[in-house]
C-alpha positions, 0 to 999 in steps of 0.5 A, a space after each residue: 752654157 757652161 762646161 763643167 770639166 773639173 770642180 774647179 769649174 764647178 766652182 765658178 757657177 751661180 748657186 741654182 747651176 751648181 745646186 743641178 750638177 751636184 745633184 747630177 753627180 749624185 745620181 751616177 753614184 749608183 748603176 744598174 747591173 745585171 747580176 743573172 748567172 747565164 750558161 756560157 752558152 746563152 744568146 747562142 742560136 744554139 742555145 735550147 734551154 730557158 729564158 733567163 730574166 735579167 736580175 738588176 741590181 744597184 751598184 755603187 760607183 763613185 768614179 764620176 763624182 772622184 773625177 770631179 774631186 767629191 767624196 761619198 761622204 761630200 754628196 750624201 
């Protein structure tokens, strides 16, 4: 098993290897967020009005594969 800390490591693995964790490292590119505006006072016990369902969202985030030393545009 190889532990992959920096690219500098990712460089050092076979082909198949590097080919999983650059794919990996493209999946976290995005996330979900829930983008619902809920009042200030919902998940209270006190709260009496309205379920509200969560409305998710993708979300860009590209801090995993900048802490590896990529680029978006290295992983598109």
């Amino acid at each position: 098993m190889n532990i992959i800390n920096t690219r500098e490591d990712l460089d050092t693995l076979n082909d198949t290897d590097k080919a999983q964790f650059i794919a990996l490292l493209k999946g976290s590119m995005t996330r979900k967020q829930d983008s619902q505006v809920y009042p200030d006072d919902y998940n209270q016990p006190d709260y009496a009005g309205e379920v509200l369902e969560p409305i998710w969202i993708d979300v860009e985030d590209l801090r995993t594969i900048e802490r590896f030393g990529f680029s978006r545009e290295e992983l598109v």
